[in-house]
C-alpha positions in Angstrom: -2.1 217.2 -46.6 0.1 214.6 -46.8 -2.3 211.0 -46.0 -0.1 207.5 -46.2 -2.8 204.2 -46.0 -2.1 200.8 -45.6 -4.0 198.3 -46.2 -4.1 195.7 -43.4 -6.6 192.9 -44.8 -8.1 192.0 -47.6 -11.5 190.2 -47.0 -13.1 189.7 -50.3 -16.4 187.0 -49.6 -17.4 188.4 -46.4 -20.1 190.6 -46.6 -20.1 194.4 -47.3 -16.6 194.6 -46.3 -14.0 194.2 -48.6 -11.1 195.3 -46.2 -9.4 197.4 -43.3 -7.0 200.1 -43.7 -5.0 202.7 -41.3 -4.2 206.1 -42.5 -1.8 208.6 -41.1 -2.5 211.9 -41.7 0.9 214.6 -42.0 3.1 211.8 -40.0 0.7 213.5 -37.0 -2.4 211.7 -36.8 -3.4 207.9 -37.2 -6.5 206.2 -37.8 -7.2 202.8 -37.5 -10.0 200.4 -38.5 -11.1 202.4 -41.6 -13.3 200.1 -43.3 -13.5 199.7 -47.5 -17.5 198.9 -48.0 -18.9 197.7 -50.9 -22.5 199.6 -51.0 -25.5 199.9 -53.7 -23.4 202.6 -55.6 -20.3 201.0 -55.2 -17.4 200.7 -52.6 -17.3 203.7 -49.9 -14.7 204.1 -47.2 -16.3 204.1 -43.9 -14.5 205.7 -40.7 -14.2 203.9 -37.4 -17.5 204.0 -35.6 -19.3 202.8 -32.1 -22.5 202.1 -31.5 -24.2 204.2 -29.2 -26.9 204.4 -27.1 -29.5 205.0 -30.0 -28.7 202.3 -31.2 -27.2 204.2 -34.2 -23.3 204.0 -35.0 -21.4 206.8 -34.7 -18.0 207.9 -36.3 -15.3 208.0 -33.6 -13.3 210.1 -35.6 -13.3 211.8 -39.2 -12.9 214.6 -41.4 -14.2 217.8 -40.7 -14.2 219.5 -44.0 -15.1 218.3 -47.3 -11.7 218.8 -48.8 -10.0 216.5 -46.6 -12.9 214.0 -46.6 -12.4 213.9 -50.4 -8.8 213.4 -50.4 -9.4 210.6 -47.2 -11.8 208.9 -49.7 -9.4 209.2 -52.4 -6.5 208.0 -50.8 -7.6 205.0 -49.6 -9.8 204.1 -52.3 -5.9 204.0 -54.2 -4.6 201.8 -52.2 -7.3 199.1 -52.2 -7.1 199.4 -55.6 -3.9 198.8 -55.8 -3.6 196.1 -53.1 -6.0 194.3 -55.5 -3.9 194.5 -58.6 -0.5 193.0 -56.3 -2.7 190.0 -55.3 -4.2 189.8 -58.9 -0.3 190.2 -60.5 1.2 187.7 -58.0 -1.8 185.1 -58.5 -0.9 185.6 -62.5 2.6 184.7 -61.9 2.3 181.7 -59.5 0.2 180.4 -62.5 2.3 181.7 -65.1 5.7 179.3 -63.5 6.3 176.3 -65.4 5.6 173.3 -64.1 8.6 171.3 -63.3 9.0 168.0 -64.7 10.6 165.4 -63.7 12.6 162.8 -65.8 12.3 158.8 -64.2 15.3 157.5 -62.9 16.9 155.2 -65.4 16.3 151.1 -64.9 18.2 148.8 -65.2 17.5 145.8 -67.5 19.3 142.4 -66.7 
């Protein structure tokens, strides 16, 4: 199956999530508000959810085999990781620029 993610936002500091994501699945099925986690054992990807009257949150939609939930996980696990390395590469590069200097004007002297 062919799964394209986006990540939307990036919200590193604020609690367990680290940032939100959309997937489309075959250029037939989107889902939005998939949410990178960071848990105990490390980040997670957790599916759009609502609470309901338990209490409990439920999963509005998501993946009904293994396989697919796998490759879900997968995919968007790449693509957080690699949103992280842009911001890291373009933070290293707006330090990286020279500073400009800038030469006084000449005086005169009378």
């Amino acid at each position: 199956m062919k799964i394209d993610v986006r990540i939307n936002s990036l919200t590193p500091g604020e609690g367990n999530v680290k940032a939100i994501a959309s997937a489309n699945l075959d250029d037939c099925f989107a889902v939005r508000n998939i949410r990178v986690m960071e848990g105990k054992n490390g980040l997670f990807v957790s599916m759009p959810s609502q609470k309901g009257q338990d209490g409990e949150y439920h999963d509005i939609c998501f993946p009904t085999t293994a396989e697919l939930r796998k490759q879900l996980n997968g995919a968007v696990a790449e693509a957080y990781k690699q949103a992280i390395v842009q911001i890291q590469e373009q933070s290293n590069a707006n330090f990286s620029q020279p500073e400009q200097t800038y030469e006084a004007a000449p005086t005169m002297s009378m």
